[in-house]
C-alpha positions in Angstrom: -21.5 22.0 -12.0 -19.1 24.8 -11.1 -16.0 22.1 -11.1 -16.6 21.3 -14.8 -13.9 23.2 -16.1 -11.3 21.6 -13.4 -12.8 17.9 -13.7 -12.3 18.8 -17.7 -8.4 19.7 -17.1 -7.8 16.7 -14.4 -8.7 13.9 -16.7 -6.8 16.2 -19.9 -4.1 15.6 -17.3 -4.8 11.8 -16.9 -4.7 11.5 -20.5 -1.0 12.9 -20.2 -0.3 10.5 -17.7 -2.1 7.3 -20.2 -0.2 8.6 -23.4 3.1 8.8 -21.7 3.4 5.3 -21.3 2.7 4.8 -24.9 4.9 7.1 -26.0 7.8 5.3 -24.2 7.0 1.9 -25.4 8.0 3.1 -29.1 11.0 5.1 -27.8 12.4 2.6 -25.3 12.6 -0.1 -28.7 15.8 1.2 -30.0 17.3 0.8 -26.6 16.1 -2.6 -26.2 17.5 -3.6 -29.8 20.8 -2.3 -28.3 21.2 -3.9 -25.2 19.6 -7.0 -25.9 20.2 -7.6 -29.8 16.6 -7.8 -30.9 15.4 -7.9 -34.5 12.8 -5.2 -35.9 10.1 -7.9 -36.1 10.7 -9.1 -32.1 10.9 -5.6 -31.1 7.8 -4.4 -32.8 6.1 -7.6 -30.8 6.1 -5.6 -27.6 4.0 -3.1 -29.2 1.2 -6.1 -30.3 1.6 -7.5 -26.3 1.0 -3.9 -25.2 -2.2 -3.6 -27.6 -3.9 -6.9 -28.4 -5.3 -7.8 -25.0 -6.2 -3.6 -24.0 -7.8 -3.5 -27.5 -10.6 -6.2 -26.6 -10.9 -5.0 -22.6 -11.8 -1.4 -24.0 -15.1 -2.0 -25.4 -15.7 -4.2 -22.6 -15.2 -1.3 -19.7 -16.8 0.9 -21.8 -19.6 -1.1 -21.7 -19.9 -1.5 -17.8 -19.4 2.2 -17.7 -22.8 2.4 -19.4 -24.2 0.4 -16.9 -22.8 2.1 -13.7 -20.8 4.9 -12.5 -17.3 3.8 -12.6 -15.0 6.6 -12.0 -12.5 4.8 -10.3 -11.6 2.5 -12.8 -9.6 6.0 -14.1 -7.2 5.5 -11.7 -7.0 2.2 -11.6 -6.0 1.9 -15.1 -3.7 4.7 -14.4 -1.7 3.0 -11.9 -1.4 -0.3 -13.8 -0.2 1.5 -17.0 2.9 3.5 -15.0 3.4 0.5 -13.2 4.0 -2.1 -16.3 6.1 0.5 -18.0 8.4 1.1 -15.1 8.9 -2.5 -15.1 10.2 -2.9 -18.3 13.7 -1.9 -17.0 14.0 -4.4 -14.7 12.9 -7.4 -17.3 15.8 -8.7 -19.0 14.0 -11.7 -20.4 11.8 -10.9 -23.6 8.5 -12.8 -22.0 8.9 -11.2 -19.1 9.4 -7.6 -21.1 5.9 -9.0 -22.7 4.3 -9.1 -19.7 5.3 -5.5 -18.4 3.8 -3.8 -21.5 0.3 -5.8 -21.7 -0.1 -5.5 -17.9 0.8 -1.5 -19.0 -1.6 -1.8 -22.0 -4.4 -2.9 -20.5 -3.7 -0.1 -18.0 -4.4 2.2 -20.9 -7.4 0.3 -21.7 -8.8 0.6 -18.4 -8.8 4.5 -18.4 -9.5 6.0 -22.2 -13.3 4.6 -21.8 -14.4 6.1 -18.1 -12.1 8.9 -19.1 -13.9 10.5 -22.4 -17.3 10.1 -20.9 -16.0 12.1 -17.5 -14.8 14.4 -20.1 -18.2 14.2 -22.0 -20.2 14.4 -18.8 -18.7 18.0 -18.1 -19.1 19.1 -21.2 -22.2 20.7 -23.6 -23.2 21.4 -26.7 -21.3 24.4 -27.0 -17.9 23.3 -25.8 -18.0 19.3 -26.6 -15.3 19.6 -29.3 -13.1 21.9 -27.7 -13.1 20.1 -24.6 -12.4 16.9 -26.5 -9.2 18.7 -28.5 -7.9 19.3 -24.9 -8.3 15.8 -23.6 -6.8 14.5 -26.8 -4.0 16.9 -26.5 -3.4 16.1 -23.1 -2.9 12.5 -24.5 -0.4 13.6 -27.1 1.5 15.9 -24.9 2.4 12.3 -23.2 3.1 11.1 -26.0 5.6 13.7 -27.1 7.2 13.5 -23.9 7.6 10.1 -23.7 10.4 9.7 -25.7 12.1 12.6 -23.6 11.4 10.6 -20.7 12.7 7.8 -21.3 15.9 9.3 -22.9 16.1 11.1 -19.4 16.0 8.3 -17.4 18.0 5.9 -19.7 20.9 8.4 -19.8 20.9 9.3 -15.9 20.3 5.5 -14.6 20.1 3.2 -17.1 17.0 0.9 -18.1 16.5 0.5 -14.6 15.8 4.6 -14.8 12.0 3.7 -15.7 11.2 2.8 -12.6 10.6 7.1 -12.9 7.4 6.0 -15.1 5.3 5.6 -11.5 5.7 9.3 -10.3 3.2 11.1 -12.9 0.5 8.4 -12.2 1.2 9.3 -8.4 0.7 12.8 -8.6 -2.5 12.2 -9.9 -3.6 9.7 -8.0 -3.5 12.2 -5.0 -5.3 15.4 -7.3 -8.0 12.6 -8.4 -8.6 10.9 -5.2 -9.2 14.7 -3.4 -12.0 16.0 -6.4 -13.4 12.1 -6.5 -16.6 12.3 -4.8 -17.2 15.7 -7.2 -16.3 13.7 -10.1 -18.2 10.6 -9.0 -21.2 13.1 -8.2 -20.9 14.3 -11.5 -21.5 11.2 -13.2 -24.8 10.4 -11.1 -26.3 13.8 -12.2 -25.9 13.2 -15.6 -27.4 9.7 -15.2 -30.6 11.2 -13.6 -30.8 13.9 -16.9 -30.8 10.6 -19.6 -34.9 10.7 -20.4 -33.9 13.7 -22.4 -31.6 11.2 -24.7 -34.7 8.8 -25.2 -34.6 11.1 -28.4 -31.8 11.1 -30.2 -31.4 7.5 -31.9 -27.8 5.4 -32.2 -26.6 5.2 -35.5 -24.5 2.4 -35.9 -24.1 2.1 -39.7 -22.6 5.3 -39.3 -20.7 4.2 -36.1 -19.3 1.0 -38.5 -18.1 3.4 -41.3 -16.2 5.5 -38.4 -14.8 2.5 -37.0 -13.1 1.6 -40.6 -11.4 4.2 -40.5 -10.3 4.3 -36.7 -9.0 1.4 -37.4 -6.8 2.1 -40.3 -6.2 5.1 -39.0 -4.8 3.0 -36.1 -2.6 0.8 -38.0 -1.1 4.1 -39.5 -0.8 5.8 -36.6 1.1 2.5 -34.5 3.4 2.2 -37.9 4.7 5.5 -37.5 4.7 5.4 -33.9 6.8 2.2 -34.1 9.2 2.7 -36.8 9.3 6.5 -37.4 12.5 6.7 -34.9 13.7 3.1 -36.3 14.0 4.9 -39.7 16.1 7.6 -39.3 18.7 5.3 -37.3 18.7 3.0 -40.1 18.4 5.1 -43.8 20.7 8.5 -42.0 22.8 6.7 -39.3 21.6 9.0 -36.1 21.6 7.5 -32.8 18.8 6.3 -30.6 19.3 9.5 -28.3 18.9 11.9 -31.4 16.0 9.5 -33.0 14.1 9.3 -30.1 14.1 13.5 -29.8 12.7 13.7 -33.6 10.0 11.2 -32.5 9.4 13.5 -29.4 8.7 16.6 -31.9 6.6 14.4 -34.1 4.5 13.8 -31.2 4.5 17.7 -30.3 3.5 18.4 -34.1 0.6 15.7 -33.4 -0.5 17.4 -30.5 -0.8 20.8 -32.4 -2.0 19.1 -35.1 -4.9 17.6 -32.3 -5.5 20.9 -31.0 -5.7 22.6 -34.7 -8.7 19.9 -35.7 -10.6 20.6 -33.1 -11.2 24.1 -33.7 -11.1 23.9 -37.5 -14.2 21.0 -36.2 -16.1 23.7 -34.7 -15.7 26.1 -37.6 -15.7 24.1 -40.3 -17.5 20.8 -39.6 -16.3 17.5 -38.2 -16.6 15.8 -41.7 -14.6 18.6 -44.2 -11.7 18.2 -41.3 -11.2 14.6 -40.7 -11.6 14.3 -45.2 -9.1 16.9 -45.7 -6.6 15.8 -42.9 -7.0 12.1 -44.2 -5.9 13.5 -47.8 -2.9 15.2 -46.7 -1.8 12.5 -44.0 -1.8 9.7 -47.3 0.9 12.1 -49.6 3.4 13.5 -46.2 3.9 9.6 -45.1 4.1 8.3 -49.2 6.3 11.8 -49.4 8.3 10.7 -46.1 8.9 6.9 -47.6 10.6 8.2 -51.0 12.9 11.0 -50.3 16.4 10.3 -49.2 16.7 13.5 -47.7 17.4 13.9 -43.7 16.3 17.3 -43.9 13.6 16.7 -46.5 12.4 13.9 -44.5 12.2 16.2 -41.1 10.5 18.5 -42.9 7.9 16.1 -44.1 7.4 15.0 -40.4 5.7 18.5 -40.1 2.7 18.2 -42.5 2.4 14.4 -41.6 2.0 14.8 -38.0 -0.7 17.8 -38.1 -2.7 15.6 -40.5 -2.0 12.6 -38.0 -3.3 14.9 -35.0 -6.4 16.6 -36.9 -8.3 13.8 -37.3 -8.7 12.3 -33.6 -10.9 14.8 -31.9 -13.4 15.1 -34.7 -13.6 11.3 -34.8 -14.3 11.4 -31.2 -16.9 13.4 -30.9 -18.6 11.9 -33.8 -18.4 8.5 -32.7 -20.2 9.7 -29.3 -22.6 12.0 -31.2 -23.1 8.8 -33.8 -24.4 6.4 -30.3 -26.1 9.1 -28.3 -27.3 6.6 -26.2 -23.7 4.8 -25.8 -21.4 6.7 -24.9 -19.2 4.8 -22.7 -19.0 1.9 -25.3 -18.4 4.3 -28.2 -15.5 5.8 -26.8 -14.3 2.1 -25.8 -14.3 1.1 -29.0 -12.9 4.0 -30.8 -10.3 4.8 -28.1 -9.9 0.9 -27.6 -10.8 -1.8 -30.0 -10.3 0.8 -33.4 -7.2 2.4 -32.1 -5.5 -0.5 -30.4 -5.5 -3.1 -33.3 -2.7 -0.8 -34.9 -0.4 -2.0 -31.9 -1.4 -5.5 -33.2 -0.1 -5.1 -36.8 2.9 -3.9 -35.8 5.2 -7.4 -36.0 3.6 -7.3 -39.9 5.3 -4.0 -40.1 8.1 -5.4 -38.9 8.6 -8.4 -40.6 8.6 -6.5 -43.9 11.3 -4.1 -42.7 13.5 -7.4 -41.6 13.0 -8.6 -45.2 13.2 -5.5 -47.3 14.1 -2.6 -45.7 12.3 0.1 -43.3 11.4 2.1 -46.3 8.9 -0.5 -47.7 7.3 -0.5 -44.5 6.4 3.1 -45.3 5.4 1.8 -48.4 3.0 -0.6 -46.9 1.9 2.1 -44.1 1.0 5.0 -46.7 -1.5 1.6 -48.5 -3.3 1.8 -45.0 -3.6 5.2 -45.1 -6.1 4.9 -48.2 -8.2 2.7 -46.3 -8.7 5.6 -44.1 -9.1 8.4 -47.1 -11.9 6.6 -49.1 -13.9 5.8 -46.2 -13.6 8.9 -44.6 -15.7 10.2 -47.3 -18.4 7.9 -46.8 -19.2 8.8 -43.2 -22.5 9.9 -42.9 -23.6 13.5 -41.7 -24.2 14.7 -38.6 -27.3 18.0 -38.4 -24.7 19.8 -36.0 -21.7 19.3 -38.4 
């Protein structure tokens, strides 16, 4: 398998093309609540429409891609994620705005499954947390330039400017389509080698434990996403323009962050890095909702996004490592189902910030967070952590 390494940096480079869409849901809400007068809670309703129907078609493909040797459902997913997004600036009315983002989420949904287990197919024992750090940080680079993007094209050409969304899934629609019947090839080699798993047994106790704190992790991780730029125009007065480039180096401190976890993984264990970057994340964001600081509170961005970004890969590679034997559902449902449901909890999020204010959503966020701290403590070992 001497295309590995490229097949490994193609779908890194699909996950760029996934995450960017994401990205520029969150950024694109301060421009929405401009132009069309919408409260936190309605606004923070695209993200649920963007999640709630791609959290439950995850596990789902994940599942068939156990079954058979779906490749092409990468690009699939692909094209329906650009091409909800680049609708959004052409839907004035708020259902129709709904139905842009879910036909864009369940884009999203469609590619994470097939995605890690082409990434897992090309990988081994040796490199299979590296290689996952670079597919999540291909993810996270999209979602740091998101919010770039869209300030790009909303400056330049209006809302109507995200019609620009299509052209990254377009380049790779032509690089996938010439290494497909590698790829594809790929995936039937590895089918032919799965006697050798008969061995190893799925552990889904464990699995459970991990999706706990996926999930809360989610919830976190949507909040921030959501409201982070929504804070700073409301508490310190910036504009959308400015907010949306402090959410953009957020992201970029996530990405790091991803990168940083996966080789303090292979060092250190997957278990000491996801507890210790659980335990910082919980004080930056409790840190972040107190201070009334602008520069204090873009300093704690810094620690709060490299604990955000630790965690992932780690989590990754131990839910696949937790169902040997499932690896295609196991990365639907931690990529989908467990990561998704934070896009559904965003309205909560929102209603509290309608009837309080956006720092006691911060509040509510950093409770979530322990969720995620205890029970990262109680997930079971792995022999190769």
């Amino acid at each position: 398998m001497t295309n590995n390494k490229i097949y490994k940096y193609l779908i890194s480079f699909g996950h760029f093309c996934s995450d960017v869409n994401q990205g520029a849901l969150s950024a694109i809400l301060p421009f929405l609540i401009a132009t069309y007068n919408y409260d936190y809670t309605t606004a923070a309703m695209l993200v649920l429409y963007a999640n709630i129907i791609g959290s439950f078609v995850q596990p789902f493909i994940g599942y068939i891609n156990d079954k058979k040797n779906t490749p092409y459902i990468v690009l699939i997913g692909l094209i329906l994620a650009g091409g909800g997004m680049s609708c959004v600036g052409f839907s004035s009315n708020f259902y129709l705005l709904c139905f842009a983002v879910t036909i864009s989420g369940i884009g999203m949904a469609m590619f994470h499954p097939q995605a890690a287990k082409i990434i897992n197919q090309a990988s081994n024992d040796n490199n299979r947390a590296i290689n996952i750090s670079i597919f999540s940080f291909g993810g996270n680079l999209g979602f740091t330039l998101g919010p770039v993007f869209v300030s790009l094209v909303v400056y330049f050409f209006g809302l109507r400017g995200m019609i620009w969304f299509l052209l990254p899934q377009v380049i790779f629609a032509m690089l996938f389509i010439y290494h497909y019947k590698g790829i594809s090839e790929l995936g039937t080699y590895i089918k032919t080698k799965k006697i050798v798993q008969k061995e190893s047994k799925d552990d889904w106790s464990a699995f459970g434990y991990l999706c706990v704190v996926i999930m809360s992790r989610s919830i976190v991780f949507h909040g921030i996403n959501t409201f982070l730029a929504l804070f700073f125009i409301s508490k310190f007065g910036n504009s959308a323009s400015s907010a949306s480039v402090i959410l953009s180096t957020y992201y970029a401190i996530v990405a790091a962050g991803t990168l940083l976890g996966g080789v303090l993984a292979d060092r250190y264990g997957y278990h000491t890095v996801i507890k210790s970057a659980f335990t910082f994340l919980l004080f930056s964001i409790f840190l972040f909702a107190i201070n009334d600081n602008f520069y204090m509170a873009l300093a704690v961005i810094i620690p709060l996004g490299a604990a955000m970004g630790m965690s992932y890969s780690p989590m990754v590679v131990l839910a696949q490592s937790y169902l040997p034997n499932h690896i295609g559902l196991a990365s639907g449902v931690t990529l989908g189902l467990a990561v998704s449901i934070g896009g559904i909890t965003a309205p909560f999020f929102g209603k509290i910030a309608d009837t309080y204010t956006i720092t006691y959503t911060f509040y509510a966020i950093s409770l979530v967070c322990v969720v995620s701290a205890l029970f990262s403590f109680l997930l079971p070992k792995l022999k190769v952590a």
